[in-house]
C-alpha positions as CSV (number, residue, x, y, z in Angstrom):
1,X,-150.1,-26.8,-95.4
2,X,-153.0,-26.9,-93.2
3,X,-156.3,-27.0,-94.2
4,X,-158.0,-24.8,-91.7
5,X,-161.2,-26.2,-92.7
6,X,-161.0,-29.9,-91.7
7,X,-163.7,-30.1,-88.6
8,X,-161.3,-33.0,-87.3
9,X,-158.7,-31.4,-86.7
10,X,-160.2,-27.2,-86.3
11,X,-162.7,-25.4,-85.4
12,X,-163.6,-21.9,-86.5
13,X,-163.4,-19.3,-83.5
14,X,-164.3,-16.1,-84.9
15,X,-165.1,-14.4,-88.5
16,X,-165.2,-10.8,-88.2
17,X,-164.6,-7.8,-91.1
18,X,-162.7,-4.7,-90.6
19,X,-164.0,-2.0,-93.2
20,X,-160.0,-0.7,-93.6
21,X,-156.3,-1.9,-93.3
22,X,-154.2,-1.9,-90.2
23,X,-150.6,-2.4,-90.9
24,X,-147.5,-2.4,-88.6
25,X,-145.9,1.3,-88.7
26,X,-147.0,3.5,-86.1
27,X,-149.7,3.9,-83.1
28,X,-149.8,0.5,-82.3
29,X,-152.0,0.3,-79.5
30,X,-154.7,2.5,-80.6
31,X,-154.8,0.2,-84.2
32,X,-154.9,-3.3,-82.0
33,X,-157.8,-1.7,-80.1
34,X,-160.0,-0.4,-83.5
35,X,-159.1,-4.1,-84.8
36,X,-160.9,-5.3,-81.0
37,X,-163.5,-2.9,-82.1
38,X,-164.2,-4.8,-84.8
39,X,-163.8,-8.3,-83.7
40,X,-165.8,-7.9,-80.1
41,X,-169.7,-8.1,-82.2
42,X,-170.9,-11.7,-82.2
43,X,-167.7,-12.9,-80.5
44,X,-168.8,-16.1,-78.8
45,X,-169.2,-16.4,-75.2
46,X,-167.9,-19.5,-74.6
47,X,-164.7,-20.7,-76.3
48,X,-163.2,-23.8,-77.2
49,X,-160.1,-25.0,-75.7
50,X,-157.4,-25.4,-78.3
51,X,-154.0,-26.5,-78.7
52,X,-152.9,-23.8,-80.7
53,X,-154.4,-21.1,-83.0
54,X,-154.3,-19.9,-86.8
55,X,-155.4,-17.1,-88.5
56,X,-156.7,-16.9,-92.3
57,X,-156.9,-12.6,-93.6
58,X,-157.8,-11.4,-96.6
59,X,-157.4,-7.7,-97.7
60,X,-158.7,-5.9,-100.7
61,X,-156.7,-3.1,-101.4
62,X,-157.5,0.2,-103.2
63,X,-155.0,-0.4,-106.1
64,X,-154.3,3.8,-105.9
65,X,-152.6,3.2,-102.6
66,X,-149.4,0.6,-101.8
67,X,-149.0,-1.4,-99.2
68,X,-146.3,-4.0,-98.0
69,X,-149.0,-7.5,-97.1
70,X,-146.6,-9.0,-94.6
71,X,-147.1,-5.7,-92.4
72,X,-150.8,-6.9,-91.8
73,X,-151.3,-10.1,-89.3
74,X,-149.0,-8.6,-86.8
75,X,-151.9,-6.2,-85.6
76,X,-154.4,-8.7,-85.7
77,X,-152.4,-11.4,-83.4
78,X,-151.2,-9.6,-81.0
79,X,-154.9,-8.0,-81.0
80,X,-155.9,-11.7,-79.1
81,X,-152.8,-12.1,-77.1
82,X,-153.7,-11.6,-73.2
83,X,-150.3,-9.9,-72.4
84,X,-151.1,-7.5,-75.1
85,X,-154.8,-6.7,-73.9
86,X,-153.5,-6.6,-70.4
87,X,-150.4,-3.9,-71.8
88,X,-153.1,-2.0,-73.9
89,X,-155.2,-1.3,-70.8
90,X,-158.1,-2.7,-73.9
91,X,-161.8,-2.3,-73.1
92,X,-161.8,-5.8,-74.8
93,X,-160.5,-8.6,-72.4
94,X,-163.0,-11.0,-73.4
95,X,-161.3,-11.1,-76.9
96,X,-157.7,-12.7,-75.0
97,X,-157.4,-16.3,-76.8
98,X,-153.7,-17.1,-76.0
99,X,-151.4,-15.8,-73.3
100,X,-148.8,-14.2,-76.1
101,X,-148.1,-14.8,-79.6
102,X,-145.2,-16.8,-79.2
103,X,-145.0,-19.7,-80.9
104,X,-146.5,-22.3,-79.2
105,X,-149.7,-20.6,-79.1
106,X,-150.0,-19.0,-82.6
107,X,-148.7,-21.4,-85.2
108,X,-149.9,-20.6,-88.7
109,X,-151.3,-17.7,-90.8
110,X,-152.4,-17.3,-94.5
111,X,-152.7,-13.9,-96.0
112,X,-153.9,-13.2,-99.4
113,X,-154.7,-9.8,-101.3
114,X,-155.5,-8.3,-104.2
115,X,-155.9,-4.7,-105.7
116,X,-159.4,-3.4,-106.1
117,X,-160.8,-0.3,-108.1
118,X,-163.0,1.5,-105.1
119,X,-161.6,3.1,-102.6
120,X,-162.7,1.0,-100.1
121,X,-159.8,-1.2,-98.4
122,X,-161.5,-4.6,-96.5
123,X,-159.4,-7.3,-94.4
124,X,-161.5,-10.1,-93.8
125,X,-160.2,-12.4,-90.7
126,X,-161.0,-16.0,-89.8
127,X,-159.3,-17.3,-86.5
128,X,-159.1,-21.0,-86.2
129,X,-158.3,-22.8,-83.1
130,X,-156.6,-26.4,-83.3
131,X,-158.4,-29.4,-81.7
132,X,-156.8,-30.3,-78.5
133,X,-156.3,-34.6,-79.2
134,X,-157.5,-36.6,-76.3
């Protein structure tokens, strides 16, 4: 396992919050774009070049309502993927980090949940971007 943390080897991209959930299902493009909604404030400027990329999300869950975890990076990668932006038509093109989210550019993601008792659902996403080695 990676530790995402280790300034060596990663550096942090972006950290961003989205006050709901977004998982796979249905309207696909409109959810990508509300997750780019999200992500655009105090996305930097000027961005790292990177081997690869990693995401870490967390989501808090109202514990009334289900919901299947591994349904919820999909969105958010292919929110960052230039073909998808490009596709989407997005107001957001700044936010392209990769060309797709094939393998070679998207390598690793962590999610973690948990139930809460509000009603208020969270994901919290932290986007890491792998030190190219020179």
């Amino acid at each position: 396992m990676w530790n995402f943390y280790d300034s060596k080897k990663f550096i942090l991209i972006h950290h961003f919050n989205i006050e709901k959930i977004y998982t796979w299902g249905t309207e696909y493009k409109r959810k990508r774009e509300e997750i780019r909604s999200y992500a655009i404030e105090k996305f930097p400027d000027k961005l790292h070049e990177c081997d690869w990329y990693a995401f870490y999300i967390e989501v808090e869950r109202s514990s009334k309502r289900l919901i299947d975890i591994e349904n919820v990076p999909k969105l958010i990668i292919d929110a960052f993927s230039i073909e998808q932006i490009d596709k989407d038509k997005s107001r957001y093109p700044k936010l392209g980090l990769y060309p797709n989210d094939s393998l070679k550019h998207v390598r690793a993601f962590q999610i973690q949940g948990k139930p809460i008792d509000n009603e208020k659902d969270n994901t919290k996403v932290w986007i890491f971007g792998k030190k190219i080695v020179k």
